[in-house]
N, C-alpha and C positions, 0 to 999 in steps of 0.2 A: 465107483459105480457109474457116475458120469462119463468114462472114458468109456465105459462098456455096450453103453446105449446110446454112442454116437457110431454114425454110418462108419465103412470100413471092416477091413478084417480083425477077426478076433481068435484070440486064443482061451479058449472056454476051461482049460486045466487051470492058467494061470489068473485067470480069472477067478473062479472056484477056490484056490491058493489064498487074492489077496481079501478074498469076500474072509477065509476062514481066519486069515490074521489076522484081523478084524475082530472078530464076533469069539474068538476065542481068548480075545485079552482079558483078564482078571476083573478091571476094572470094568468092563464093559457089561459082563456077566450079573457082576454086584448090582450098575445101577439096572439093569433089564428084571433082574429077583427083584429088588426094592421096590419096583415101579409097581410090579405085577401081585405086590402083597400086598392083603386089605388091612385096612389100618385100624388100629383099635376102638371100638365102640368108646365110646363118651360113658355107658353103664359099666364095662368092663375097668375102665379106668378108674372110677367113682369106686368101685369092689376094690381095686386094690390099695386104692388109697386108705379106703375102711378096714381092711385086713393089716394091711402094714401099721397102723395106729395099734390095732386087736393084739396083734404078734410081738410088737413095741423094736421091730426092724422099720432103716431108713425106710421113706415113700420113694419108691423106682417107678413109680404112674410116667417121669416123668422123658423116662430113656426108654421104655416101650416102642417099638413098631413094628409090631404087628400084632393079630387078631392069634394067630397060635403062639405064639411068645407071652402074651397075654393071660392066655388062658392055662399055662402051664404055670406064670407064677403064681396066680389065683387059686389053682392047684394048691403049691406049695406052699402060699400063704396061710390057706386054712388048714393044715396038714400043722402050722407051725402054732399057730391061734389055740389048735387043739391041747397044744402039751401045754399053754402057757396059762 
């Protein structure tokens, strides 16, 4: 990017190219999602720890990260809590 927005000529395809070889790396992608997803409530956390004792499965409170990862195992926690 720095080469790009110094004076001179430019090539705007190749440019465009090394911007998308970039931002299309795997790695890049992972941490730009992670950054961008909100992380799980401190109450959400607390439910599954409660639910996972109830259901008598390990506590995963603690591999959570995120707020819908969250709320789907609390989902399935109580789904499991129910039959037991």
């Amino acid at each position: 990017m720095a080469r790009s927005v110094e004076p001179g000529p430019r090539d705007c395809e190749q440019t465009i190219n090394q911007l998308l070889d970039v931002l299309d790396d795997e790695a890049v992608v992972q941490v730009i999602e992670e950054s961008t997803m909100e992380k799980p409530s401190s109450e959400q956390l607390a439910e599954l720890k409660r639910l996972s004792a109830i259901a008598r499965v390990p506590d995963e409170s603690e591999i959570v990260t995120s707020k819908e990862e969250a709320e789907i195992r609390i989902r399935d926690l109580k789904d499991k809590a129910r039959m037991e």
